[in-house]
N, C-alpha and C positions, 0 to 999 in steps of 0.2 A: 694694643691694650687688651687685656684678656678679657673676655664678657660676660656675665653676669652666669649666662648657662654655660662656659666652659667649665667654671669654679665647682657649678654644682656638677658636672658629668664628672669633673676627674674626682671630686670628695666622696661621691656614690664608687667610685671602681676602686679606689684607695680601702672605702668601708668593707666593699661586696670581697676582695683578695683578702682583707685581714681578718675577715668572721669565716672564708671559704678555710684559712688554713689555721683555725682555732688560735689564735693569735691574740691578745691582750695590747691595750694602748701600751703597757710598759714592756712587755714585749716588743714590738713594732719600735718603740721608743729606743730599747737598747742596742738593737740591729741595725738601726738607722740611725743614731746622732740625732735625731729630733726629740724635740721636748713634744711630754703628754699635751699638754696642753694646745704647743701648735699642732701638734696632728688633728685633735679635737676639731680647732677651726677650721682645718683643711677638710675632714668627715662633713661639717658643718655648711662647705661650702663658702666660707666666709671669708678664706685666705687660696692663694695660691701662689706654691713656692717657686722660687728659684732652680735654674737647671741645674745647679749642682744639689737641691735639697731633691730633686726630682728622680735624678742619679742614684739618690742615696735608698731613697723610697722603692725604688723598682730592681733594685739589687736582694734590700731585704723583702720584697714580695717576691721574688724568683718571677720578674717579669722582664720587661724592656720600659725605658722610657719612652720609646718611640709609640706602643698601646696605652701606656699610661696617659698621654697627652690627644687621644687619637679621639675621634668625636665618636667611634662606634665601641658601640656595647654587647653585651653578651647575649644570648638570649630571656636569661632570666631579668637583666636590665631594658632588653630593649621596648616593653612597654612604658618606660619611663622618657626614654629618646625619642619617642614620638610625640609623648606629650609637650616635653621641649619643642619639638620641631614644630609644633603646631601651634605655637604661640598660643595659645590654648589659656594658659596660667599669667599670659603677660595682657590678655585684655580683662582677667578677672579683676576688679577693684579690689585687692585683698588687703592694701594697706588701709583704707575706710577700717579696715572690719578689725584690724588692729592683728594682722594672720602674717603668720612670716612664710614667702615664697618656698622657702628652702624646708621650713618644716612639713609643708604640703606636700613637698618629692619626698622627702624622706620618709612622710608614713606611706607612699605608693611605692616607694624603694624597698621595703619592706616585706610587701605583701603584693609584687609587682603584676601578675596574672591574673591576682582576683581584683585588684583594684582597677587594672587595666579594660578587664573583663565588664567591671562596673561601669566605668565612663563609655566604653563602646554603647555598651547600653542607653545611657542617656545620651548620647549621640543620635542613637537611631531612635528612640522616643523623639528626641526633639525634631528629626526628620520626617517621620511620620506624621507629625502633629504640626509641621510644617513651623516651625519654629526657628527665626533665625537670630543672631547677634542680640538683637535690638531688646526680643524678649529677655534674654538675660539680663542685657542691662536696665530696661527698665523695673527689674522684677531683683535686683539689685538695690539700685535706686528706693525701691519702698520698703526695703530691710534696711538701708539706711535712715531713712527719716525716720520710722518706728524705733527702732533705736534711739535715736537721738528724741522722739517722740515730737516730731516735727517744728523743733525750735535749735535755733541759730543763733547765739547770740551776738557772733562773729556781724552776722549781716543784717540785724537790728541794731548795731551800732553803727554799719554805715550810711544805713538810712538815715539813723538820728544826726550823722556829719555829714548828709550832702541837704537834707533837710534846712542846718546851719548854714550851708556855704552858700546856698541858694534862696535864705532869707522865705523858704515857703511857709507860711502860717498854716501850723497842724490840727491847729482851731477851725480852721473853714474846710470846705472841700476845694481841693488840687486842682487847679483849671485846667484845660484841656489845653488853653493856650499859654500856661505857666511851662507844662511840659515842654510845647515847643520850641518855646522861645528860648528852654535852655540846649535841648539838642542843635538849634540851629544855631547862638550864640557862642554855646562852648565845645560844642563836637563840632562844628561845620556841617551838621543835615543838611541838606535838598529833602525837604518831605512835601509828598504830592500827596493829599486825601482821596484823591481819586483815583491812585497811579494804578489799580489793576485793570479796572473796568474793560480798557482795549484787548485782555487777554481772559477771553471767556476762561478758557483749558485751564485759568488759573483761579477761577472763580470759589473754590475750594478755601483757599488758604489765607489768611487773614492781612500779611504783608510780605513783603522779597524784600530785604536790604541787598543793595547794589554795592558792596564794599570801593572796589574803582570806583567810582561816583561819588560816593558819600550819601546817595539816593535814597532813601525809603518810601517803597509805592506801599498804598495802604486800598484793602479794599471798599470800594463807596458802599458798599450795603453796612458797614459795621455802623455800630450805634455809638453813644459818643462814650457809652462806658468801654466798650470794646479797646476804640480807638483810644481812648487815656492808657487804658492796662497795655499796649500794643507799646505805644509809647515809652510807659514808665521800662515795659521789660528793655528795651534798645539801651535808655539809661542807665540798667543794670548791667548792661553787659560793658557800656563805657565807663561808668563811673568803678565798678568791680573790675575792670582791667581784666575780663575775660574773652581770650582771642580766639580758642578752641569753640567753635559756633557754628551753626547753621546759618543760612543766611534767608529761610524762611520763618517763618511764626511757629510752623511746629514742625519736628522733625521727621519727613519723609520716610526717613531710613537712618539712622544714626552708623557711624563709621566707627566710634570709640565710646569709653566711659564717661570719657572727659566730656568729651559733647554735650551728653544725656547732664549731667553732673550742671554744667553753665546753665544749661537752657532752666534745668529749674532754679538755679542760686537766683537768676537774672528774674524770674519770676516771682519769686519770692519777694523780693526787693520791688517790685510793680508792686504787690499785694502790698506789702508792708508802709512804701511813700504814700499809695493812697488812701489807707486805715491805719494811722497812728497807733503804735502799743497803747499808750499810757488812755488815751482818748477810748480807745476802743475798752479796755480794762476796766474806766468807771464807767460808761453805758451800762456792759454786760455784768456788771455789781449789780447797779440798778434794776436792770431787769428780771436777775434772779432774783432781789428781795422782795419782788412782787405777791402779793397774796397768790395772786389769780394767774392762771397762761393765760398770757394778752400776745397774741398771734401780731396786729400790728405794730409791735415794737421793734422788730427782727422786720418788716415791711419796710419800716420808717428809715431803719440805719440805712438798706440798700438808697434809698435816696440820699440819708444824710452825705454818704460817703461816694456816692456817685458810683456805686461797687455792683458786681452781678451777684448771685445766689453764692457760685460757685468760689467766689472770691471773699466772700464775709465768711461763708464755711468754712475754708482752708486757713484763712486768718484765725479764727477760731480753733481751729487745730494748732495751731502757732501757741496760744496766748492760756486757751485751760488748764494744762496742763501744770504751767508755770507758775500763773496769778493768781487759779485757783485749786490748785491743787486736785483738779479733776483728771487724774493720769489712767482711768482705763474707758477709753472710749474707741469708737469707731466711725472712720466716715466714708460713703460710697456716694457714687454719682451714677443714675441707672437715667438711660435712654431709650424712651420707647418712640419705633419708629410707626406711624400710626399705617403708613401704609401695608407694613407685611405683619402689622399686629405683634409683634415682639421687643420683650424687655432684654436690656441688656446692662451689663454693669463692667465701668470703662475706665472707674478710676476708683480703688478701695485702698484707705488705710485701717490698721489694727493697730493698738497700744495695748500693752499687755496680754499679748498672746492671741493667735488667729480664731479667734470665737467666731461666734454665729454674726450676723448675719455675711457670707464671704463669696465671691465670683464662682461661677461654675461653669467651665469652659465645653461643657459636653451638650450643650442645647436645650439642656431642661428648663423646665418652667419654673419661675421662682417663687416663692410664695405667695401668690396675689393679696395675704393679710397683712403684708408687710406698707408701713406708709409710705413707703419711695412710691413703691407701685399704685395704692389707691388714691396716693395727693394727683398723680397724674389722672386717674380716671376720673375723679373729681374735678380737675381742671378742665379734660377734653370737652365735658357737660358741663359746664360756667359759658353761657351764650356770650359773657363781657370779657374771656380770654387774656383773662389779669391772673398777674401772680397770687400765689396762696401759698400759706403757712400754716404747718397741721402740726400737734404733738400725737403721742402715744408713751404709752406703756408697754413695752412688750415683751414678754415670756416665751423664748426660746424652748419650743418641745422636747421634753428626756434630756436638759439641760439644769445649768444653774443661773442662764446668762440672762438675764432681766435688765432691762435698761428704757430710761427716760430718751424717748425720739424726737428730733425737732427736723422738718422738712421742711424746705420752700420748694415749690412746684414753678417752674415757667414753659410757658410757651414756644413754639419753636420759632428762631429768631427768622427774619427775611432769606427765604431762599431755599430754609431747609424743613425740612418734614419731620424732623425727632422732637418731640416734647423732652423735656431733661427734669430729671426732682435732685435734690443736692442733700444729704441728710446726715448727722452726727446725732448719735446713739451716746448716751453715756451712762454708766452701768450704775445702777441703784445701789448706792452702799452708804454709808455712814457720812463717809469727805461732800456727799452728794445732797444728802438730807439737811448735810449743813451747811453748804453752799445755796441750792435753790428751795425757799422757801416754798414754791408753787408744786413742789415733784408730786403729793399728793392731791391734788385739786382734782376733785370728783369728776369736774367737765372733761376732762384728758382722760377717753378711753381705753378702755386695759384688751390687749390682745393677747392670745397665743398664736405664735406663728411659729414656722421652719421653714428653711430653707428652699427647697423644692419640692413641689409636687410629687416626683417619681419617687423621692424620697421619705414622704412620710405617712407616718402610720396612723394619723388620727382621721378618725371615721367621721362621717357623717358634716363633711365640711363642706357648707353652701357655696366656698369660694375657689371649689380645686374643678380644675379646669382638665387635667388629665388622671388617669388612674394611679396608683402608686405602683410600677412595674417592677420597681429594683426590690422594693419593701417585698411584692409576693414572692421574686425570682430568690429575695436570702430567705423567707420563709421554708421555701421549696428544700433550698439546700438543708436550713436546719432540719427536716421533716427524714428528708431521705438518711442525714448522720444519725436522728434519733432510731432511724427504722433499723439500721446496720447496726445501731449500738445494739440494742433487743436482741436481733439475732444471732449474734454472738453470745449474748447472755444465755 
């Protein structure tokens, strides 16, 4: 059976012969007995012929059949043979993105040296910066959801039909032992609440499913929202009929798309069984026609629903967009680890476009006016080490990017030393002033912030922790191009 990259190597050498000897598809067409059309497909990649059409083919190219069918290329092709060979384009997710395989060789078929020249490139960036598989796919993965602007409706209906099947009332909160009773009753589980404890080295990860067994060890330090979401995900992966899995809680190392791809569907589906759309959709009505920012309302749901911070946020990224027509927002999840004094940010989406506030992989300092970062310092000074909910305002410097911030702050859970703040931004516009009632409420302080510290230029800030180094070092440059423009003049 021919394979996917034979089709495109011989339709790239078929192309590369008939543009080499100025040659027209009706050209090509009259010397060969082939019609325009199939040639097209065979250029295309999309067809390959028969050995007597093949015969026919390398006659009027003034070749052989035996190169035309050969896996090696010319030199001006063979940047394109290696990208084949290197499965390269076969672990991209291009179908997600709606991109045809074959039209990706064909613009490197084209322009094979300097395209080729490019990828080496990002090769060796991503080697340097130590960057392996996983970063692509997960940084794949968040171009997908943003696109789709993080709603499913594919797997909002299976919630709503395993919901049915399993007779859960969407009115209450999910028990912990409604979950198990169905993974033990209808998957066959063995689940141990304790099953890690004997294995410190594993003390890290949340649970191991033992697929031979049917086992899930679950870590004893988790709390019981932990252990629900732990839960609901296992039944996302059974009830979605998704095989491609890890068989830890979060992935180690990911081997494919498809992996990365289950692990969040399966999660999704955890978040979604235990905050119902429709349930969660009149709360958050409710709470935006509030006059006032009432901070324990967004307290309250995390009990209603038996949910973490991080789990009502990301539902909420699900459900605005949709219900309320609030499509440009943004949500980050920043961990500060209190022992080496550093923020960090581990999980960000963008809807409509990579604005402000966004990860910065170079070690700089991030805005300390930003509420991710002052809900936590706020918290770390709270002697009763309870969670907190903060809004803002905030005004993006030498920007247009203004947005209503809503954070909840917790604690770091047993075990581990990072404080975590969970926060969705949504951008002040018109759809916004008429959704939440409360956006102008005087008590919800107005900041300006940026980004990072190295990065910006506003003086005289109580809250910048290091110098602006990158801001003087473009100053420098502008200074020196304005002094060489002069002396030329």
């Amino acid at each position: 059976m021919v394979q996917p990259n034979q089709r495109i190597i011989f339709g790239l050498k078929v192309k590369h012969l008939r543009q080499a000897q100025g040659l027209s598809f009706s050209d090509l067409s009259e010397t060969s007995g082939i019609s325009v059309s199939y040639l097209n497909e065979i250029e295309k990649g999309k067809k390959y012929p028969k050995s007597d059409r093949i015969n026919s083919l390398a006659t009027a190219l003034h070749t052989t059949s035996e190169q035309l069918i050969s896996s090696e290329l010319s030199d001006g092709l063979a940047p394109v043979g290696e990208l084949l060979e290197s499965n390269f384009l076969n672990e991209l997710p291009l179908d997600l993105f709606g991109i045809d395989k074959v039209k990706v060789v064909e613009i490197i078929a084209n322009a094979p040296k300097r395209v080729g020249a490019f990828i080496s490139t990002l090769v060796d960036m991503a080697r340097n910066y130590h960057l392996g598989e996983e970063n692509f796919y997960f940084g794949a993965l968040r171009s997908y959801l943003e696109m789709h602007q993080n709603y499913f409706e594919e797997l909002e209906k299976a919630v709503d039909n395993c919901t049915t099947k399993y007779k859960l009332n969407t009115q209450s909160r999910i028990s912990l032992e409604d979950l198990q009773l169905i993974l033990e009753t209808g998957y066959q589980y063995k689940i141990q609440m304790n099953g890690l404890d004997e294995y410190p080295e594993l003390d890290n990860l949340r649970s191991v499913y033992l697929p031979s067994k049917g086992t899930l060890l679950l870590n004893g330090n988790l709390t019981d929202v932990q252990r629900a979401f732990q839960l609901g995900k296992e039944l996302g992966f059974q009830y979605l009929k998704l095989k491609d899995r890890a068989n830890t809680s979060s992935l180690l190392r990911a081997s494919s798309f498809d992996e990365v791809l289950n692990h969040f569907k399966a999660g999704y589906f955890s978040a979604a069984l235990l905050i119902p759309r429709q349930r969660l959709v009149s709360e958050l009505g409710a709470f935006f026609q509030k006059d006032t920012w009432q901070p324990e309302i967004l307290l309250q749901m995390l009990s209603t629903y038996g949910a973490s911070p991080e789990m009502l946020f990301q539902r909420m990224t699900n459900l605005l967009p949709e219900a309320f027509g609030l499509k440009k927002l943004f949500l980050i999840r920043v961990i500060h680890d209190h022992s080496k004094g550093s923020f960090r940010i581990d999980k960000e989406l963008h809807f409509a476009g990579r604005h402000n506030p966004h990860g910065n992989g170079l070690y700089e300092h991030y805005c300390r006016r930003w509420l991710s970062i002052s809900a936590i310092q706020r918290l770390e000074k709270n002697v009763s080490g309870e969670m907190l909910a903060a809004a803002q305002r905030s005004t993006y410097h030498g920007t247009a990017d203004s947005f209503l911030v809503f954070t909840i702050a917790r604690p770091a859970y047993q075990g581990n030393r990072s404080h975590v703040s969970i926060t969705i931004g949504l951008e002040i516009n018109d759809e916004l002033k008429k959704q939440v009632r409360f956006w102008a409420d005087p008590n919800i302080p107005d900041m300006e912030v940026n980004n990072t510290c190295e990065r910006c230029p506003m003086t005289n800030c109580a809250d910048r922790i290091t110098e602006p180094h990158i801001v003087h070092a473009r100053n420098k440059r502008r200074d020196i191009q304005k002094r060489l423009q002069n002396l030329e003049e």
